[in-house]
PDB file of N, CA, C and O in Angstrom:
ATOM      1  N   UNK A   1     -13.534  -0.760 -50.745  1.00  0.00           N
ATOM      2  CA  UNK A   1     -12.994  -1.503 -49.615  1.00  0.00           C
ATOM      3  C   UNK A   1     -11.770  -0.806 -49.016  1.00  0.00           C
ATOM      4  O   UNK A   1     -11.420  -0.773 -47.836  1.00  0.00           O
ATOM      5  N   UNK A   2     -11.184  -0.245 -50.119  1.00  0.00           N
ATOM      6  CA  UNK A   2      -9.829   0.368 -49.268  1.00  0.00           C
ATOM      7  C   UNK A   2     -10.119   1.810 -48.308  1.00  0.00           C
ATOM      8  O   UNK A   2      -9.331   2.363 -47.541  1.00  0.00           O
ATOM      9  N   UNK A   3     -11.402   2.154 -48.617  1.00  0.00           N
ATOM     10  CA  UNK A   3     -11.978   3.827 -48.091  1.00  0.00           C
ATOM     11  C   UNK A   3     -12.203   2.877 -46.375  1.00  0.00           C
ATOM     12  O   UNK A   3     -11.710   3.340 -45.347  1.00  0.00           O
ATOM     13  N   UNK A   4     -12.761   1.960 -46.382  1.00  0.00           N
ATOM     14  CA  UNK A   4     -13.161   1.294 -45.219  1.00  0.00           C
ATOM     15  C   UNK A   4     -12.447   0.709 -44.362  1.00  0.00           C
ATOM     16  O   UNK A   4     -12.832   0.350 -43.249  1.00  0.00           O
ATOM     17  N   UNK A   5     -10.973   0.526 -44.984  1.00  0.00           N
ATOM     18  CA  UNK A   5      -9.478  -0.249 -44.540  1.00  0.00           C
ATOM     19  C   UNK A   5      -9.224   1.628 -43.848  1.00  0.00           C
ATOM     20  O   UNK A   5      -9.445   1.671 -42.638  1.00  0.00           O
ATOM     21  N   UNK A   6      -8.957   2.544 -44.260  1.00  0.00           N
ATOM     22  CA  UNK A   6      -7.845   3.658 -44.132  1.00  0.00           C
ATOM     23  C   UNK A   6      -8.966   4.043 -42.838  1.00  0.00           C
ATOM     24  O   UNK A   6      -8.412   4.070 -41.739  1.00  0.00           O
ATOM     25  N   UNK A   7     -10.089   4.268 -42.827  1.00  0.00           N
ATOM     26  CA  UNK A   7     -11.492   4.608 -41.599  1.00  0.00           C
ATOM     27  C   UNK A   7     -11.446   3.662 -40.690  1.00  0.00           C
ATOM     28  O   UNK A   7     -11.599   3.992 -39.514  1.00  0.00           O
ATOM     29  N   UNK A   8     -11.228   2.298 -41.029  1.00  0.00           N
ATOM     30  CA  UNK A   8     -10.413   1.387 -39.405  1.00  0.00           C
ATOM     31  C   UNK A   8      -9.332   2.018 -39.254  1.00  0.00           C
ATOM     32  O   UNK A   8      -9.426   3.077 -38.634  1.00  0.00           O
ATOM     33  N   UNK A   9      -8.328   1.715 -39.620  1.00  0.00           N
ATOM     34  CA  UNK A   9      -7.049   2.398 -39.401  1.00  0.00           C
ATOM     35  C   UNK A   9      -6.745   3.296 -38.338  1.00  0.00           C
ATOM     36  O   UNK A   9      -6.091   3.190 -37.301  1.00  0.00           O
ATOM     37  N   UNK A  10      -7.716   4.653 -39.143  1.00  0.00           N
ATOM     38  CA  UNK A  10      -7.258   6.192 -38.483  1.00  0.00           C
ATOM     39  C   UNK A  10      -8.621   6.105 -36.988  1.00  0.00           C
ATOM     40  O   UNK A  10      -8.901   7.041 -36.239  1.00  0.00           O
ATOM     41  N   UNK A  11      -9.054   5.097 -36.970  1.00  0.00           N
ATOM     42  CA  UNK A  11     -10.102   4.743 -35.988  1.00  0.00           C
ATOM     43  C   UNK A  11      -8.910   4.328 -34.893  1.00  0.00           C
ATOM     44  O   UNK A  11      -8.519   5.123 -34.038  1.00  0.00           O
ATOM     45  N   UNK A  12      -8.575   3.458 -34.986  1.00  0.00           N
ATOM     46  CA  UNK A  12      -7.413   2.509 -33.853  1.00  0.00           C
ATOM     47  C   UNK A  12      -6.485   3.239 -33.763  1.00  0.00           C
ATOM     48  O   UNK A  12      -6.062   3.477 -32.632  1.00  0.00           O
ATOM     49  N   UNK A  13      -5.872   3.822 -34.874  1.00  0.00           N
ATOM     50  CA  UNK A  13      -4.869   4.550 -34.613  1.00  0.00           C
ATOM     51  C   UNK A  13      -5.217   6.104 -33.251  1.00  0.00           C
ATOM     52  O   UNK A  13      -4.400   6.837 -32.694  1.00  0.00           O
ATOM     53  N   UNK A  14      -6.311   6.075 -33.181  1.00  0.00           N
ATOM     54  CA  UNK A  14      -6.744   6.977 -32.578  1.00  0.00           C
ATOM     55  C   UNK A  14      -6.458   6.754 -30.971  1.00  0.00           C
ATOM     56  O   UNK A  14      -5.733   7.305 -30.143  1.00  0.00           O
ATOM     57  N   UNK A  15      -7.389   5.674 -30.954  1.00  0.00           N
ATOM     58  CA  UNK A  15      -8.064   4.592 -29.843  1.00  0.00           C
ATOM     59  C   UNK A  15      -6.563   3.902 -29.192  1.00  0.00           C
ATOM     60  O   UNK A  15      -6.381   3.530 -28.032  1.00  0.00           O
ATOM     61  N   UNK A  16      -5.681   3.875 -30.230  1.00  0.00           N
ATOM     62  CA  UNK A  16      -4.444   3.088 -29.442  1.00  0.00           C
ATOM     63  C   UNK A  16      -3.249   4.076 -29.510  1.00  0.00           C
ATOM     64  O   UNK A  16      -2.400   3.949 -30.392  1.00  0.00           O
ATOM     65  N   UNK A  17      -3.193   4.917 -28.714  1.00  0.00           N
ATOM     66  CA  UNK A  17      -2.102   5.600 -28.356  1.00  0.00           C
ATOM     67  C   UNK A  17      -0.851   5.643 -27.147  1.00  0.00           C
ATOM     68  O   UNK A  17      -1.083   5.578 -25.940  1.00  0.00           O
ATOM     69  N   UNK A  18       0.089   5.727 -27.568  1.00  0.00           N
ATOM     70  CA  UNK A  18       1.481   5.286 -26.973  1.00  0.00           C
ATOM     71  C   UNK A  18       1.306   5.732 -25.712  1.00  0.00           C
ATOM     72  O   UNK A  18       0.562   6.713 -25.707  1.00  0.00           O
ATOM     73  N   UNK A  19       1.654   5.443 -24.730  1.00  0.00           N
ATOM     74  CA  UNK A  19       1.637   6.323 -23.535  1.00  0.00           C
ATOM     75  C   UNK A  19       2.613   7.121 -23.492  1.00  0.00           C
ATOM     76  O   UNK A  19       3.544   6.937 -24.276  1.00  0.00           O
ATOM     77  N   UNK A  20       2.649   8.288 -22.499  1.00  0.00           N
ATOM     78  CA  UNK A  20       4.120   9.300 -22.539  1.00  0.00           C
ATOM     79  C   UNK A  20       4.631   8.721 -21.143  1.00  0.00           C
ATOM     80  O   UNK A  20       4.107   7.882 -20.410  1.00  0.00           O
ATOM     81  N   UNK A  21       5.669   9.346 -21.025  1.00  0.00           N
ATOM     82  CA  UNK A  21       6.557   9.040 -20.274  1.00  0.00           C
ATOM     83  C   UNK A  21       6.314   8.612 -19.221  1.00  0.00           C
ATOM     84  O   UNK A  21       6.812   7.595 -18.737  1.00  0.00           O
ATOM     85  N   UNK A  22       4.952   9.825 -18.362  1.00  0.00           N
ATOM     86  CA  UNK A  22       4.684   9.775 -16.958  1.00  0.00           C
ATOM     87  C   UNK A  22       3.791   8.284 -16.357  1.00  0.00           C
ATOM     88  O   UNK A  22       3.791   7.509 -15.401  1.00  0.00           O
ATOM     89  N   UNK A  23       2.988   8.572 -17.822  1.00  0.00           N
ATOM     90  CA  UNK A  23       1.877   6.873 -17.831  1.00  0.00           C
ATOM     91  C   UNK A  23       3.072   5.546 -17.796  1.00  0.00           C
ATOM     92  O   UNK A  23       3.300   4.727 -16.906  1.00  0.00           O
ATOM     93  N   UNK A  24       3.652   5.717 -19.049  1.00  0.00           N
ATOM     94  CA  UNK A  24       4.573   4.304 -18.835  1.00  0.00           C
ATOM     95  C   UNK A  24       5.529   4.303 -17.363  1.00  0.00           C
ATOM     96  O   UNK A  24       5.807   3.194 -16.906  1.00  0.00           O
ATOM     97  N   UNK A  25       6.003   5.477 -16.667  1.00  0.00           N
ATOM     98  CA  UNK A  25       6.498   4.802 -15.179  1.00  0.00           C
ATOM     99  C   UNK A  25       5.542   4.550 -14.251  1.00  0.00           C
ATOM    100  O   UNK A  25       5.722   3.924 -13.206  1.00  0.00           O
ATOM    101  N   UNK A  26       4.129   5.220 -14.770  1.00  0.00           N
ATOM    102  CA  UNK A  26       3.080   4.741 -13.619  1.00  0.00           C
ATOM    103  C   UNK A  26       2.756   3.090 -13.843  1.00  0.00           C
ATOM    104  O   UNK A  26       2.482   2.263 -12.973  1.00  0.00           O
ATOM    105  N   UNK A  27       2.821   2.986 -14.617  1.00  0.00           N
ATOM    106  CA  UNK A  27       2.615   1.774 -15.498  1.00  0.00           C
ATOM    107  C   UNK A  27       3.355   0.794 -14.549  1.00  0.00           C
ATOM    108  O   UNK A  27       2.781   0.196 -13.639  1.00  0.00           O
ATOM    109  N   UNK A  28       4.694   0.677 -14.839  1.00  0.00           N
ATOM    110  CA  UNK A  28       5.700  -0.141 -14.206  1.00  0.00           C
ATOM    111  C   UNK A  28       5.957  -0.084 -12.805  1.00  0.00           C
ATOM    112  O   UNK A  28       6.481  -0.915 -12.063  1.00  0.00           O
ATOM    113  N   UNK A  29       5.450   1.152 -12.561  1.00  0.00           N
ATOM    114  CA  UNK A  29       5.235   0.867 -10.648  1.00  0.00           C
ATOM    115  C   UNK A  29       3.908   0.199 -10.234  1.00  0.00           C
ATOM    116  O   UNK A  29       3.823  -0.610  -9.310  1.00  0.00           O
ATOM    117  N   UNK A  30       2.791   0.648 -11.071  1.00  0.00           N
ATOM    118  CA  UNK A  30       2.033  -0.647 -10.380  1.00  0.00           C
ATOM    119  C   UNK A  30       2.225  -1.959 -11.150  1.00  0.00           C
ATOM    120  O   UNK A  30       1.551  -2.877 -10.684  1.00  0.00           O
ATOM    121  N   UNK A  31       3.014  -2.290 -12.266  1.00  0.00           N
ATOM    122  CA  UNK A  31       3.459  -4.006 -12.126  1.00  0.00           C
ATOM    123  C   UNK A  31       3.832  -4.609 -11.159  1.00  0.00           C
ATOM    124  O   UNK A  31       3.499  -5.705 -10.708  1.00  0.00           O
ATOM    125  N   UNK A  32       5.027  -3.364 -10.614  1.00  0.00           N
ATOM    126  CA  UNK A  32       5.796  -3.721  -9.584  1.00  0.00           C
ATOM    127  C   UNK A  32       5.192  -4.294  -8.395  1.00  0.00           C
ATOM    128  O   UNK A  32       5.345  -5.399  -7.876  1.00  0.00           O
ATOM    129  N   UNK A  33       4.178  -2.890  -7.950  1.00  0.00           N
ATOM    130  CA  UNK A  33       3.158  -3.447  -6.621  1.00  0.00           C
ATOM    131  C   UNK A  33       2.169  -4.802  -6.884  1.00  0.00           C
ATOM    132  O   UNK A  33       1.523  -5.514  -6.115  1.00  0.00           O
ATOM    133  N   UNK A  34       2.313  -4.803  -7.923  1.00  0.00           N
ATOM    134  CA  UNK A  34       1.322  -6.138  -8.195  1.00  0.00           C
ATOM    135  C   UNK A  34       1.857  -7.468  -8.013  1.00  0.00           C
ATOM    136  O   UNK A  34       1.252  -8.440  -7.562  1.00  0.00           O
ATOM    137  N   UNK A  35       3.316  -7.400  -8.496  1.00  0.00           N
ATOM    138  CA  UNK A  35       4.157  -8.323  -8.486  1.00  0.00           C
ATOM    139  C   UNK A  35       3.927  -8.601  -7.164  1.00  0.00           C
ATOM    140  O   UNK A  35       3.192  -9.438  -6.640  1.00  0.00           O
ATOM    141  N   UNK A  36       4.793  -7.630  -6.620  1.00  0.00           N
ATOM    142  CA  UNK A  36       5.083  -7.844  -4.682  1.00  0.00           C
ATOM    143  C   UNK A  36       3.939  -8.299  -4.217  1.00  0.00           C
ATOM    144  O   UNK A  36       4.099  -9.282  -3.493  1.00  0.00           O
ATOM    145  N   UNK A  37       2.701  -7.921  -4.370  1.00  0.00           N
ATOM    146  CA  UNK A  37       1.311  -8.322  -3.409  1.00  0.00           C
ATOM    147  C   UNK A  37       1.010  -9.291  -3.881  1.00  0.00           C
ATOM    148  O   UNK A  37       0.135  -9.934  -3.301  1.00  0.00           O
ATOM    149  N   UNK A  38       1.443  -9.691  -4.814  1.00  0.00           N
ATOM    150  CA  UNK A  38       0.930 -11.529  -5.819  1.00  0.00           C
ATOM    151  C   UNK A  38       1.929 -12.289  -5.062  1.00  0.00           C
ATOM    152  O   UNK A  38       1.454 -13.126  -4.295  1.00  0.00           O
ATOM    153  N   UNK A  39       3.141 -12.192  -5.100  1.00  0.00           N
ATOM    154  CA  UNK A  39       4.431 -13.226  -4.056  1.00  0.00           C
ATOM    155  C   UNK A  39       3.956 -13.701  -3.179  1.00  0.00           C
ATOM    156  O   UNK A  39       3.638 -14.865  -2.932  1.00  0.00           O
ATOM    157  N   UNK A  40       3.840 -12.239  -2.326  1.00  0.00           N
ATOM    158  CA  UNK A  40       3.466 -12.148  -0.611  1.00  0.00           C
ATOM    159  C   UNK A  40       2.033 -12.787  -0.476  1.00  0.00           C
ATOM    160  O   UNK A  40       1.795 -13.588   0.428  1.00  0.00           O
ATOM    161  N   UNK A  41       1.173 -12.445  -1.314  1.00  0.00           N
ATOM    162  CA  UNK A  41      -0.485 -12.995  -0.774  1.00  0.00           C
ATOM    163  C   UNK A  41      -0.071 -14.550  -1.177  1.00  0.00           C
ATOM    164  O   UNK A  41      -0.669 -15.337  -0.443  1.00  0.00           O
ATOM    165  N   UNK A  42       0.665 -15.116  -2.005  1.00  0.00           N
ATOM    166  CA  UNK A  42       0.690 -16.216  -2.469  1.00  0.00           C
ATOM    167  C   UNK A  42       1.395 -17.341  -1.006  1.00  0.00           C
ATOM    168  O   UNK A  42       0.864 -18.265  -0.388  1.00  0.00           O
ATOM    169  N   UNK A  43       2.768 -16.710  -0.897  1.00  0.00           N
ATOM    170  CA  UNK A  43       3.384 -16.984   0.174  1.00  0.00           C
ATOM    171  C   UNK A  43       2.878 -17.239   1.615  1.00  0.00           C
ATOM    172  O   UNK A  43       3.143 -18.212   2.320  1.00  0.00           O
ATOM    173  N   UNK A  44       1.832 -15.810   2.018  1.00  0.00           N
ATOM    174  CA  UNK A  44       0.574 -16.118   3.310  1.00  0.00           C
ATOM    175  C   UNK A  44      -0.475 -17.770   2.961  1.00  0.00           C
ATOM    176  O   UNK A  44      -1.005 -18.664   3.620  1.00  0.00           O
ATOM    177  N   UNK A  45      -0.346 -17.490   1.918  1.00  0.00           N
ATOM    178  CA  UNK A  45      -1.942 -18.752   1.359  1.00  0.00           C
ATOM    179  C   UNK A  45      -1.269 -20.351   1.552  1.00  0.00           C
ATOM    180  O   UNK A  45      -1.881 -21.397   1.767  1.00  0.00           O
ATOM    181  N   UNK A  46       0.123 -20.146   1.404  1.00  0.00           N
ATOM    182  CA  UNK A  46       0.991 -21.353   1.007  1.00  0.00           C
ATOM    183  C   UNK A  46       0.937 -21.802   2.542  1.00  0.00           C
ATOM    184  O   UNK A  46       0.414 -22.805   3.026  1.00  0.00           O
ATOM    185  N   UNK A  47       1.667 -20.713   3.192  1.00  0.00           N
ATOM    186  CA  UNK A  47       1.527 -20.863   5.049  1.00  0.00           C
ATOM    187  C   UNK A  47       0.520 -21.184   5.557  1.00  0.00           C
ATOM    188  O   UNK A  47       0.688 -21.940   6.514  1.00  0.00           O
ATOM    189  N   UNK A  48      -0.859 -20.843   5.249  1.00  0.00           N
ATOM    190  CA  UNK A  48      -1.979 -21.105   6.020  1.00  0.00           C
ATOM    191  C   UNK A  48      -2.227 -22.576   5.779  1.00  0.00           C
ATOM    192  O   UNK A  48      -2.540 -23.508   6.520  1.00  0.00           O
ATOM    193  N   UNK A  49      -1.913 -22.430   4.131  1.00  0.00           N
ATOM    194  CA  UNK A  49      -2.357 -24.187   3.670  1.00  0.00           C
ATOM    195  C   UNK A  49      -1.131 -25.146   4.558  1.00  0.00           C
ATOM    196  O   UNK A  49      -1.373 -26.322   4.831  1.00  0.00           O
ATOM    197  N   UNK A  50      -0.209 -24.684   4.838  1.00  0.00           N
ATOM    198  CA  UNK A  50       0.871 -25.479   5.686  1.00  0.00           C
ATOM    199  C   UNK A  50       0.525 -25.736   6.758  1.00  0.00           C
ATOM    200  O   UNK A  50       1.342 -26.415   7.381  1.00  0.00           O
ATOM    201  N   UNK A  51      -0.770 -25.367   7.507  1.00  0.00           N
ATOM    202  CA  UNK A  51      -0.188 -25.405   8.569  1.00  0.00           C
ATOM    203  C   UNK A  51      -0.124 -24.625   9.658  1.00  0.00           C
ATOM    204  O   UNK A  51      -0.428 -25.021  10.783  1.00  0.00           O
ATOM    205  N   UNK A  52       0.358 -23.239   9.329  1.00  0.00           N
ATOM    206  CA  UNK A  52       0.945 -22.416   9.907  1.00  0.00           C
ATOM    207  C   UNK A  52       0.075 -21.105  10.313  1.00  0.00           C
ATOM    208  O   UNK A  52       0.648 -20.026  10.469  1.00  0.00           O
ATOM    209  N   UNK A  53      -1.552 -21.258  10.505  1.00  0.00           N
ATOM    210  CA  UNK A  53      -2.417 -20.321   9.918  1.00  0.00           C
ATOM    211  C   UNK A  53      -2.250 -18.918  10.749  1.00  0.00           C
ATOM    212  O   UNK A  53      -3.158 -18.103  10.584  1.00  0.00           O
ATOM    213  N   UNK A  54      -1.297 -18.600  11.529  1.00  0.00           N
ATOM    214  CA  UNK A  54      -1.537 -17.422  12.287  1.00  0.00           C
ATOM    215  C   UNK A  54       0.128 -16.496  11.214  1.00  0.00           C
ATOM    216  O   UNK A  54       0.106 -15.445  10.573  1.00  0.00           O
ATOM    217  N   UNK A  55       1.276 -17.436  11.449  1.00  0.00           N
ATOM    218  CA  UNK A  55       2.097 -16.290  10.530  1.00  0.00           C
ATOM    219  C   UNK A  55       1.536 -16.414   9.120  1.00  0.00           C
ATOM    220  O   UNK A  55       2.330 -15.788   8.417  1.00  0.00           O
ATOM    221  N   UNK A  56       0.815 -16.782   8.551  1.00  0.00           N
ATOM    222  CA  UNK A  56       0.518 -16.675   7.459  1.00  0.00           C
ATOM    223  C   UNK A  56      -0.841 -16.291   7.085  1.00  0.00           C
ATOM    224  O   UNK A  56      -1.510 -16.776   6.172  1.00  0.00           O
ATOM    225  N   UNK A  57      -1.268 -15.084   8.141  1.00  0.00           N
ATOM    226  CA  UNK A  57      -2.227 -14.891   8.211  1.00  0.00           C
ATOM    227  C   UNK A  57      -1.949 -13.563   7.854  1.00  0.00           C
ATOM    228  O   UNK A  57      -2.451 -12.885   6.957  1.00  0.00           O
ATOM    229  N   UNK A  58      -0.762 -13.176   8.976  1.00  0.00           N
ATOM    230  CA  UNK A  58       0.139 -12.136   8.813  1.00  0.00           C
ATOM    231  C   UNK A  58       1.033 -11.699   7.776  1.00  0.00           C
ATOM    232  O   UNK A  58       1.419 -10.537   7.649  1.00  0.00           O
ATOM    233  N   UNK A  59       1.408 -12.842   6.901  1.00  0.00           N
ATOM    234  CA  UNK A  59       1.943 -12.332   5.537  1.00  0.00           C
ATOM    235  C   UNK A  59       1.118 -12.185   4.722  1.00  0.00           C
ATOM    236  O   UNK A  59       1.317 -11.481   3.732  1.00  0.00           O
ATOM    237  N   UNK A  60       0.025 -12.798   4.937  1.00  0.00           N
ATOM    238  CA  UNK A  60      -0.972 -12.226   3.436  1.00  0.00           C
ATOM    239  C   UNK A  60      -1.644 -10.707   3.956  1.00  0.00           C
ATOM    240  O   UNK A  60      -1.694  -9.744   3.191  1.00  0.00           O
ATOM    241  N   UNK A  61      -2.113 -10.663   5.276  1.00  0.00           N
ATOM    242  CA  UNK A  61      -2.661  -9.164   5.666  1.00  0.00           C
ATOM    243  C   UNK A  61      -1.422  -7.997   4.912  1.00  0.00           C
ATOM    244  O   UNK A  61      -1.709  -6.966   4.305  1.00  0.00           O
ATOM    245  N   UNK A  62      -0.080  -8.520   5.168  1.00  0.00           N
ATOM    246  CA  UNK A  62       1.444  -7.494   5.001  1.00  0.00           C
ATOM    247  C   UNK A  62       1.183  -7.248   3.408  1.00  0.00           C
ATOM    248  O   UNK A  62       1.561  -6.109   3.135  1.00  0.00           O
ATOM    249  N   UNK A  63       0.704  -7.878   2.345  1.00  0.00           N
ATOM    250  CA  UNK A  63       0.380  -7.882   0.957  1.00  0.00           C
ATOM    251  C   UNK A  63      -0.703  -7.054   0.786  1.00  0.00           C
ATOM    252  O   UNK A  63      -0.565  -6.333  -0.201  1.00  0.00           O
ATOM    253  N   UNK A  64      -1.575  -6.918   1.295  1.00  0.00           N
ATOM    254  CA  UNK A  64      -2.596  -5.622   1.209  1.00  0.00           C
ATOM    255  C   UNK A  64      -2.439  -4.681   0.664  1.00  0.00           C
ATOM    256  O   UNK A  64      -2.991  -4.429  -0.406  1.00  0.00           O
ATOM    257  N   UNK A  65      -1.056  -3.352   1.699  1.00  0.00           N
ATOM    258  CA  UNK A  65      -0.992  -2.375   1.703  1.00  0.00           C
ATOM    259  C   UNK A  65      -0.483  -2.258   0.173  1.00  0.00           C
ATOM    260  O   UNK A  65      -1.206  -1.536  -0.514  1.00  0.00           O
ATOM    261  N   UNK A  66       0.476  -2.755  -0.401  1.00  0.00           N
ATOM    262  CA  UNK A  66       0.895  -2.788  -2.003  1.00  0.00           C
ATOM    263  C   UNK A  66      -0.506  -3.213  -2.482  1.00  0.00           C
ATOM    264  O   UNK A  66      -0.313  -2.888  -3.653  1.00  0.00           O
ATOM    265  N   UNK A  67      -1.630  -3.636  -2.487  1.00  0.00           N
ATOM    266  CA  UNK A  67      -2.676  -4.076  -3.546  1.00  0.00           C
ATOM    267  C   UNK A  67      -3.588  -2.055  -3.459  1.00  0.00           C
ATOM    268  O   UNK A  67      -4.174  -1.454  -4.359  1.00  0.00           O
ATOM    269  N   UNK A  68      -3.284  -1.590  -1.931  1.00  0.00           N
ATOM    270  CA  UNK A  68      -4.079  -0.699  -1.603  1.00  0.00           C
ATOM    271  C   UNK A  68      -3.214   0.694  -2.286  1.00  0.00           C
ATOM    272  O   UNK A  68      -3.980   1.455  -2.878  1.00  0.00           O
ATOM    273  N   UNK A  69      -2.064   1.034  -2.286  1.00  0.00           N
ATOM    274  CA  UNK A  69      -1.466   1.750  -3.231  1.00  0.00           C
ATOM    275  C   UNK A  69      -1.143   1.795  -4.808  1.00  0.00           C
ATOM    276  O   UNK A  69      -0.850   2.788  -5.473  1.00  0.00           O
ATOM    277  N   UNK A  70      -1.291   0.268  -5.292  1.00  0.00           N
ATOM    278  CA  UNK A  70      -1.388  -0.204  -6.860  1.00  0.00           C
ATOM    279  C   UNK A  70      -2.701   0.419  -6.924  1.00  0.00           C
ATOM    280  O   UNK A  70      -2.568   1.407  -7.647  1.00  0.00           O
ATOM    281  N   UNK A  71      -3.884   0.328  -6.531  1.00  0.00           N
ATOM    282  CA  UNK A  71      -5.445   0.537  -6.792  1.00  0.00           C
ATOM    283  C   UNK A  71      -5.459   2.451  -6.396  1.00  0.00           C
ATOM    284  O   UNK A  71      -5.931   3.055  -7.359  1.00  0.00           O
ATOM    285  N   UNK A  72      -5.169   3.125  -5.570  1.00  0.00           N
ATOM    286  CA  UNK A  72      -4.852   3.843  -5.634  1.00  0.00           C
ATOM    287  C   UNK A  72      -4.234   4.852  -6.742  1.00  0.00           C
ATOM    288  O   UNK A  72      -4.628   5.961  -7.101  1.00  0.00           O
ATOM    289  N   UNK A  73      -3.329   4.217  -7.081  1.00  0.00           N
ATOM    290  CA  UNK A  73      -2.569   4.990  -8.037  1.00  0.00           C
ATOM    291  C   UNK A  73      -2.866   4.868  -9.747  1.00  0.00           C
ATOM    292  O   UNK A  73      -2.314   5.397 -10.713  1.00  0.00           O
ATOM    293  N   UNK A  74      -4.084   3.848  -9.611  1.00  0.00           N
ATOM    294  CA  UNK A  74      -4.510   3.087 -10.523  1.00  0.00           C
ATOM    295  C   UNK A  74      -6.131   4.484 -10.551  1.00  0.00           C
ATOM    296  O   UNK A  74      -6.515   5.248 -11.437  1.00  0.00           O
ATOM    297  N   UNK A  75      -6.516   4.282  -9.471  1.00  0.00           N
ATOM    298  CA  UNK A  75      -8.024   5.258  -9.602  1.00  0.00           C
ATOM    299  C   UNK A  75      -7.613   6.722  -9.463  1.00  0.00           C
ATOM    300  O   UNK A  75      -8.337   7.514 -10.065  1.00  0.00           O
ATOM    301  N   UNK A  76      -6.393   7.319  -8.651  1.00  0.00           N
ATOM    302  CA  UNK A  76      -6.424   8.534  -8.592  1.00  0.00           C
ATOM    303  C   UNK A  76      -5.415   9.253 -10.257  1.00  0.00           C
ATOM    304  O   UNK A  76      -4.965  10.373 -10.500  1.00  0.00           O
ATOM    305  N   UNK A  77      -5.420   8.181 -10.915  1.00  0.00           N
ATOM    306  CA  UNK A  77      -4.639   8.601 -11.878  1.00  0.00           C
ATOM    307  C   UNK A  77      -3.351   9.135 -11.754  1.00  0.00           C
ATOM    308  O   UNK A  77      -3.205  10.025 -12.591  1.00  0.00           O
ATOM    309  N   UNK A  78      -2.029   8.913 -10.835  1.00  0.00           N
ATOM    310  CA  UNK A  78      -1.206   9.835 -10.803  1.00  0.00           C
ATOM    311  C   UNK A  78      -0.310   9.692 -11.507  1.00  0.00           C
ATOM    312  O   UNK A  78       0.575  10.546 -11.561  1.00  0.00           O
TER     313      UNK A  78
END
């Protein structure tokens, strides 16, 4: 049982590796863009449900461009 414990182990240990430097700030810039386009699309949705459906048509379109550079930077790997 323990030959089969140390072969998971050095399995995950494999499979789960730390990121370096460049991954973890890519990392935290698209939280960031995610954050911002989650506010803003939230904020447009809140407006439309208010009421208000033309500026808040316009703040959720303004949330895009951050979903379109998070996905970006997400597929081109940079």
């Amino acid at each position: 049982m323990d030959e089969i414990d140390e072969i998971v182990e050095q399995r995950q240990a494999e499979r789960h590796r730390k990121p370096d430097d460049r991954e973890f700030k890519m990392l935290q810039i698209r939280n960031v863009l995610n954050i911002i386009f989650t506010v803003v699309a939230v904020v447009g949705v809140g407006l439309c449900l208010a009421g208000k459906q033309t500026i808040g048509t316009y703040v959720f379109v303004a949330s895009i461009p951050f979903k379109f550079a998070e996905v970006a930077i997400r597929i081109l790997k940079l």
